[in-house]
C-alpha positions in Angstrom: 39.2 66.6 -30.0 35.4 65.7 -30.3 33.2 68.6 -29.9 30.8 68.4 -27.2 27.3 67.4 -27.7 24.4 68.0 -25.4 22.4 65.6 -23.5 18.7 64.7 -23.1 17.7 64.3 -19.2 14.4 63.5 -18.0 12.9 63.9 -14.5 11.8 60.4 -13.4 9.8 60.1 -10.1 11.5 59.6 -7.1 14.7 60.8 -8.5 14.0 64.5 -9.0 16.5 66.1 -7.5 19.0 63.9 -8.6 18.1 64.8 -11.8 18.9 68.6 -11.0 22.4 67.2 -9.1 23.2 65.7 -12.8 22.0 68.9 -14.1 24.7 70.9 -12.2 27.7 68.0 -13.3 26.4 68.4 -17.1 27.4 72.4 -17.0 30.2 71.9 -14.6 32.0 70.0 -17.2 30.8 72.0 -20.0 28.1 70.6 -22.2 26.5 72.9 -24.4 22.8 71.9 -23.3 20.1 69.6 -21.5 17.2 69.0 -23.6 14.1 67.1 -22.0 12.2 64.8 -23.8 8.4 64.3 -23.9 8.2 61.9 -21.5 7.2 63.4 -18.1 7.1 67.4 -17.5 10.0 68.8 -19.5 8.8 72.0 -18.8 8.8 71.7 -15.0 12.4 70.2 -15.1 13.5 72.7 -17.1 12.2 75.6 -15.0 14.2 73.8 -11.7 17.4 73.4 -13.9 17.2 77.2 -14.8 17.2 77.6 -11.5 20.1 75.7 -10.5 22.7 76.3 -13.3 24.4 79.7 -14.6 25.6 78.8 -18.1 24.1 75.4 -19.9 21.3 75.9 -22.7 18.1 74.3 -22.1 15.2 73.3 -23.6 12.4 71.1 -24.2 12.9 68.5 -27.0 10.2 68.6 -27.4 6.9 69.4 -25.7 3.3 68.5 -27.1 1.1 71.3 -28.7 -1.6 69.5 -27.6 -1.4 69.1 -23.9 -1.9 72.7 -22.5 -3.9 75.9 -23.5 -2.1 78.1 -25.3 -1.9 80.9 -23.3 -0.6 78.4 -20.3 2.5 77.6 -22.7 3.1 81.0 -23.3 3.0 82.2 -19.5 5.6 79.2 -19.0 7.8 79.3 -21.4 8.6 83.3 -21.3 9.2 82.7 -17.3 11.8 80.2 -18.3 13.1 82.1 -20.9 12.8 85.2 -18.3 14.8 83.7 -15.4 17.5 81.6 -17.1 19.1 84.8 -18.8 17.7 84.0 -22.3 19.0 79.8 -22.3 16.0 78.2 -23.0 14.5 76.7 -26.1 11.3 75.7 -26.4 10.9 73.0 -28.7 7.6 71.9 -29.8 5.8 69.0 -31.4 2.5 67.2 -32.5 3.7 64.1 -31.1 2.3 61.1 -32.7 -1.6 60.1 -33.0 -1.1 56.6 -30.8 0.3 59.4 -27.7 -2.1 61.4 -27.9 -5.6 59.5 -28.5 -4.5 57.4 -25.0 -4.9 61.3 -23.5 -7.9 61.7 -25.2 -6.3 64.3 -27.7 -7.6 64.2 -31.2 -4.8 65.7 -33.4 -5.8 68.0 -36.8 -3.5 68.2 -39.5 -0.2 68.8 -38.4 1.6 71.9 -40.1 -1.6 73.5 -40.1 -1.7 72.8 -36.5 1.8 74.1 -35.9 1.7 76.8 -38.2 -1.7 77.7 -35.8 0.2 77.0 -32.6 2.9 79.3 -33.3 0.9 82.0 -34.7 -1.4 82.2 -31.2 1.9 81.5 -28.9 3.4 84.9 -30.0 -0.3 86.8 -30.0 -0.4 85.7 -26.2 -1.1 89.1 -24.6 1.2 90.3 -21.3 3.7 87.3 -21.0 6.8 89.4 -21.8 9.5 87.7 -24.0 9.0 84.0 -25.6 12.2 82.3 -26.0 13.2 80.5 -29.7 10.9 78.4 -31.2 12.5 74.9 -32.4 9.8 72.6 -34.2 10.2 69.2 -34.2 11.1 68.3 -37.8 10.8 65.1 -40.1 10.3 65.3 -43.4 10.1 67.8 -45.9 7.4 70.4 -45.3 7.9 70.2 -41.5 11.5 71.3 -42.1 10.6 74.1 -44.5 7.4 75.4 -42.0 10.6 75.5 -39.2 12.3 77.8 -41.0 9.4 79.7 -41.7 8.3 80.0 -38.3 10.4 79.5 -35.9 13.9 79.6 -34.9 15.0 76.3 -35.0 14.2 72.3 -35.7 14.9 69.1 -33.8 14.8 65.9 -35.1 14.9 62.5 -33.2 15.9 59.7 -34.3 17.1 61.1 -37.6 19.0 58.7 -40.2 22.8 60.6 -40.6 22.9 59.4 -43.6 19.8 61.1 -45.4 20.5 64.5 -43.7 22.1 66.3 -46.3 19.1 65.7 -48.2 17.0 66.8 -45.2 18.9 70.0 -44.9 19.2 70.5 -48.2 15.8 72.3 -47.7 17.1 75.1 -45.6 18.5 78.1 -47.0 22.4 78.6 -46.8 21.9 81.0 -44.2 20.1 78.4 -41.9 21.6 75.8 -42.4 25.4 77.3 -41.9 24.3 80.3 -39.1 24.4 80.8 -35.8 21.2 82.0 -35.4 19.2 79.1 -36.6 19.4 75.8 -34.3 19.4 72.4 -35.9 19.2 69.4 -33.0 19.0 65.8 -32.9 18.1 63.2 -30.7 20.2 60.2 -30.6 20.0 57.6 -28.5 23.4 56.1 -27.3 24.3 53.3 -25.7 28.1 52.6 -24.5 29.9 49.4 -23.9 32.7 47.3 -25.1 29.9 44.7 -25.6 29.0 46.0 -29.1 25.9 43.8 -29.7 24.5 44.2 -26.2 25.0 47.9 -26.4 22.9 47.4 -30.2 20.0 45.1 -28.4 19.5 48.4 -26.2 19.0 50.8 -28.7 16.9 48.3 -31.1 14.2 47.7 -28.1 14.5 51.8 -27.6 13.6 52.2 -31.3 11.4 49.7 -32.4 8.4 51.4 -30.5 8.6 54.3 -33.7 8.8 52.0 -36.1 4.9 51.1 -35.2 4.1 54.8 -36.0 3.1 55.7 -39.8 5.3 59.3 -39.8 8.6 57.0 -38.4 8.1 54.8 -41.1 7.3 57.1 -43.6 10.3 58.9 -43.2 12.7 56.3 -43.4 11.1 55.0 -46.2 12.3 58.3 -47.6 15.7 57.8 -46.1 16.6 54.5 -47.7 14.6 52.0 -45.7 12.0 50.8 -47.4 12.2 47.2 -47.3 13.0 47.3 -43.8 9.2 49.4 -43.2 8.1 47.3 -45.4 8.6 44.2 -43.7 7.8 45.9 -40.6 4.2 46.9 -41.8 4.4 43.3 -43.5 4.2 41.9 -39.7 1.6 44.5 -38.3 -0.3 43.7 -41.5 -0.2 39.6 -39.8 -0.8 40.6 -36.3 2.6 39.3 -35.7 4.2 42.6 -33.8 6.9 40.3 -32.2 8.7 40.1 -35.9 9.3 44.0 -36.1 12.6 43.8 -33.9 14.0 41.3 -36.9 12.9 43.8 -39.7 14.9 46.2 -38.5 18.7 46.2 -40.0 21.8 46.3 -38.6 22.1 49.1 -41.3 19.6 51.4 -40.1 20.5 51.1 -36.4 23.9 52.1 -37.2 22.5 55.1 -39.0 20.1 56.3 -36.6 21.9 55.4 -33.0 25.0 55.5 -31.5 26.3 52.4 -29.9 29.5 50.4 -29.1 33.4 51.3 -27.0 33.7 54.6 -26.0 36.0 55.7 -29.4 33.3 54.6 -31.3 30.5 56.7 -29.9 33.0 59.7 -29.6 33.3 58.7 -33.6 29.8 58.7 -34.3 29.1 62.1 -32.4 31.8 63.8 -34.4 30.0 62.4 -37.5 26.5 63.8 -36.9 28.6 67.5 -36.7 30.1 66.5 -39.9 26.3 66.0 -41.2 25.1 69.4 -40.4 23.5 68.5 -37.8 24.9 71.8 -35.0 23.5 70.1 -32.0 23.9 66.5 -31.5 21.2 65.6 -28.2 22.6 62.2 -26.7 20.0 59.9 -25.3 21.8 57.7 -22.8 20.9 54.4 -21.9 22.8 51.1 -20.6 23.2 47.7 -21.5 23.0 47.3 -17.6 21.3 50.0 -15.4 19.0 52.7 -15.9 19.3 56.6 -16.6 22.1 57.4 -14.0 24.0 54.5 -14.9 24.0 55.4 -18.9 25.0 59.1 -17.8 27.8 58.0 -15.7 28.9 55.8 -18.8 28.4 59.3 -21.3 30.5 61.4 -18.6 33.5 58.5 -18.8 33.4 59.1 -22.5 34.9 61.9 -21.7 38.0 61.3 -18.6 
């Protein structure tokens, strides 16, 4: 039997209590954990679900460094960590420049940021407990600084196929223990309608493959003429070709898509990869978040 992987949730206005509703449905039928992404307050949600489940892990995945005093994300996240029982995970990022700048956030260097970040998190005075610390990885020296640092890394959109090689930079004891947590985001789409279900998770992912660190790391995965030909069309203006540069290949190795034995398939690949905590990202070839959860929860009846 496939082992379980957790599932990325995110509080979308209007629907905020049915959020904590699916909440309740993702522990009842055992998922290891509900990650929330960075889109909307992942550290809100994950203060309600703490409140409204018993057993499930939770965590951001991730949160930006740059979006809160310090101290303020210290106060929260040892609450969280304080009132679910010790689930929580807060996972932490520098986001990407694009993100940021339309907040008015001008990013430094980013492992000397993080490196900073984490250093004045755990000097916060008076907050009691923080919970683990999961960076969101990449490449190379992002990876290394995680294991460093903190307690754990995430990745997003991470190509299966180059992870050995990404992991390879752990140590044994990291990369095989309990005690070090290795996540990734995957976005998944389900249907019988293979190519439909692909057309979803291209239009999710082409939006990274405008950002320099998306490209830059699967450059280093294997995909260089496909970044290539995608900064080929930036390069001409023509941002309508990007969708085309992008292979069948890649999207194969960084998504999850197709019938439901397929996706159960792919999830029990990315354990076979090292990777300890698979995050699926639902989404539908025809509805919206509930609909693609609903689809996820099937997978498994």
């Amino acid at each position: 039997m496939t082992q379980l992987p957790a599932v990325s949730l995110a509080a979308v206005p209007g629907r905020r209590q049915k959020t904590l509703e699916v909440a309740q449905e993702i522990e009842r039928r055992g998922f290891p954990g509900i990650y929330g992404p960075s889109l909307g307050d992942s550290l809100s949600l994950c203060t309600a679900i703490a409140m409204v489940t018993e057993r499930v892990e939770l965590g951001t995945s991730i949160t930006p460094i740059y979006t809160r005093n310090v101290a303020d994300f210290a106060g929260t996240a040892a609450f969280i960590h304080e009132i679910s029982d010790g689930r929580f995970r807060f996972g932490v990022g520098v986001s990407h420049e694009p993100a940021m700048s339309r907040m008015g956030i001008k990013q430094g260097k980013p492992l000397g940021d993080m490196r900073q970040f984490v250093e004045d998190l755990k000097a916060v005075p008076r907050v009691g407990d923080l919970p683990p610390i999961v960076l969101a990885t990449l490449r190379t020296r992002m990876i290394r600084l995680a294991e460093e640092i903190a307690d754990g890394m995430v990745f997003a959109n991470g190509a299966r196929s180059h992870m050995a090689t990404s992991l390879s930079n752990l140590s044994d004891e990291a990369r095989t223990g309990s005690d070090f947590y290795i996540g990734n985001m995957i976005p998944t789409c389900i249907s019988d309608d293979k190519d439909a279900a692909a057309a979803v998770n291209r239009k999710t992912l082409t939006g990274y493959a405008f950002l320099p660190n998306y490209r830059n790391y699967w450059k280093e995965a294997g995909y260089e003429e496909e970044m290539n030909g995608v900064e080929a069309a930036l390069a001409d203006n023509d941002p309508d070709r990007v969708p085309d540069c992008l292979s069948d290949r890649w999207l194969a190795d960084t998504t999850l898509y197709g019938t439901a034995s397929e996706v159960r398939e792919g999830i029990e690949a990315w354990f076979d990869a090292g990777i300890k905590t698979p995050i699926i990202v639902p989404s539908a070839v025809a509805g919206g978040q509930m609909a693609a959860i609903q689809e996820f929860f099937d997978l498994w009846d």
